[in-house]
C-alpha positions in Angstrom: 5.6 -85.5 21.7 6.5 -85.3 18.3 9.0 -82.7 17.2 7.6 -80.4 14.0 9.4 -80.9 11.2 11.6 -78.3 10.5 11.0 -76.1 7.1 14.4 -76.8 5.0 15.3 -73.5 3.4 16.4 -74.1 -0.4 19.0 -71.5 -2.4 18.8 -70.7 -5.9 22.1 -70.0 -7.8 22.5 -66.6 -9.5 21.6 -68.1 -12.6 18.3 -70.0 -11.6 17.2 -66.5 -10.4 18.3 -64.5 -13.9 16.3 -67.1 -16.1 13.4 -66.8 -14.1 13.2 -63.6 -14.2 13.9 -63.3 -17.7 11.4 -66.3 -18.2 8.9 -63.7 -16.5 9.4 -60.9 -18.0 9.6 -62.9 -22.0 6.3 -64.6 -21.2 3.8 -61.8 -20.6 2.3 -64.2 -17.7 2.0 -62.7 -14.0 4.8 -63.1 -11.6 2.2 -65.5 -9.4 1.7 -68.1 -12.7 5.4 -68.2 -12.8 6.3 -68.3 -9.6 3.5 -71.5 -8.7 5.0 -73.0 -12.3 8.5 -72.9 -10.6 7.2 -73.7 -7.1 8.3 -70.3 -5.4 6.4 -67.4 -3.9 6.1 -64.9 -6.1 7.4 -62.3 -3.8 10.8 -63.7 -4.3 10.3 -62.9 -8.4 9.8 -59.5 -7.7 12.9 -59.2 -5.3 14.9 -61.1 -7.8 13.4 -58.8 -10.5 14.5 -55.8 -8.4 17.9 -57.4 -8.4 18.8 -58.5 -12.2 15.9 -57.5 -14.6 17.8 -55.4 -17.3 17.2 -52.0 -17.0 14.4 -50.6 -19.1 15.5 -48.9 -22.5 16.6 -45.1 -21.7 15.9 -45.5 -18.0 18.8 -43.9 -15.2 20.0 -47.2 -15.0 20.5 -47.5 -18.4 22.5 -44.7 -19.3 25.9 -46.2 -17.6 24.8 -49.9 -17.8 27.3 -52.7 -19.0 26.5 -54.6 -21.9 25.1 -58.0 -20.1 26.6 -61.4 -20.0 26.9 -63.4 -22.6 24.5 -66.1 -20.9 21.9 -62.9 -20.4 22.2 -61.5 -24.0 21.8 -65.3 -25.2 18.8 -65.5 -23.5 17.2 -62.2 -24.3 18.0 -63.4 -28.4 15.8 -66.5 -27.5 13.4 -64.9 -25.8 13.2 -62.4 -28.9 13.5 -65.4 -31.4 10.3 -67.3 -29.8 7.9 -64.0 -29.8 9.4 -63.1 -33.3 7.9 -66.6 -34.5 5.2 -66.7 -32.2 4.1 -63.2 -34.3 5.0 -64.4 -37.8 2.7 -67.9 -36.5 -0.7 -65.4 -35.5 0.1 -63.1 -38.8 -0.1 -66.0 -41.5 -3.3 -67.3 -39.2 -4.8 -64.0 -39.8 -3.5 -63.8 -44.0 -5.1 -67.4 -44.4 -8.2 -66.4 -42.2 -8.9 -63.0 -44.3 -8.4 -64.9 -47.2 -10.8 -67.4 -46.2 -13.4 -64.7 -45.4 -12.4 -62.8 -48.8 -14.3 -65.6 -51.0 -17.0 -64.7 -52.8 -19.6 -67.8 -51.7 -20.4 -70.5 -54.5 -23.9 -69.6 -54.2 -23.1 -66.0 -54.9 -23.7 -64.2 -58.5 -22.0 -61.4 -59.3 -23.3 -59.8 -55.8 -27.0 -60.1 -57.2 -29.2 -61.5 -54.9 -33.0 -62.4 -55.6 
């Protein structure tokens, strides 16, 4: 008989867990996209959430909280960097598309029509 093979348990550092976390929460995707990109259950994003998500903005936690690393606030400015370009990217889309739609027509005249 052949033994089963035996499931080999892997361990994630500290900081594996913080940026995947934080690469969570910055991406607006759900934990289980994530957590099948990184080849993880998602369960474990949630527990690792639970463990060193920064505390929400005027939350209990909040209140007496340290300021973070300098690895987490690094990260947090990246992740702040991306969507503040990713939003500057969809706002000249929408300038050039309402400009686009703004033009009169060549065909038009004066808005008469026959």
């Amino acid at each position: 008989m052949t033994q089963p093979s035996a499931k080999i348990r892997r361990k994630f550092d500290e900081t594996f867990k913080r940026e995947a976390v934080n690469n969570w929460l910055a991406s607006g995707k759900s934990a289980e996209v994530i957590a099948q990109e990184l080849g993880i259950n998602s369960n474990r994003l949630y527990a690792w959430k639970q463990r060193f998500a920064p505390a929400a903005a005027g939350g209990k936690a909040a209140a007496g909280a340290k300021p973070g690393t300098p690895a987490d606030l690094q990260s947090q400015l990246n992740a702040a960097l991306r969507e503040n370009r990713h939003l500057r990217e969809q706002r000249d889309i929408l300038k050039k598309t309402l400009a686009i739609l703004s033009e009169p027509s060549p065909n038009a005249m004066n808005g008469f029509t026959r």
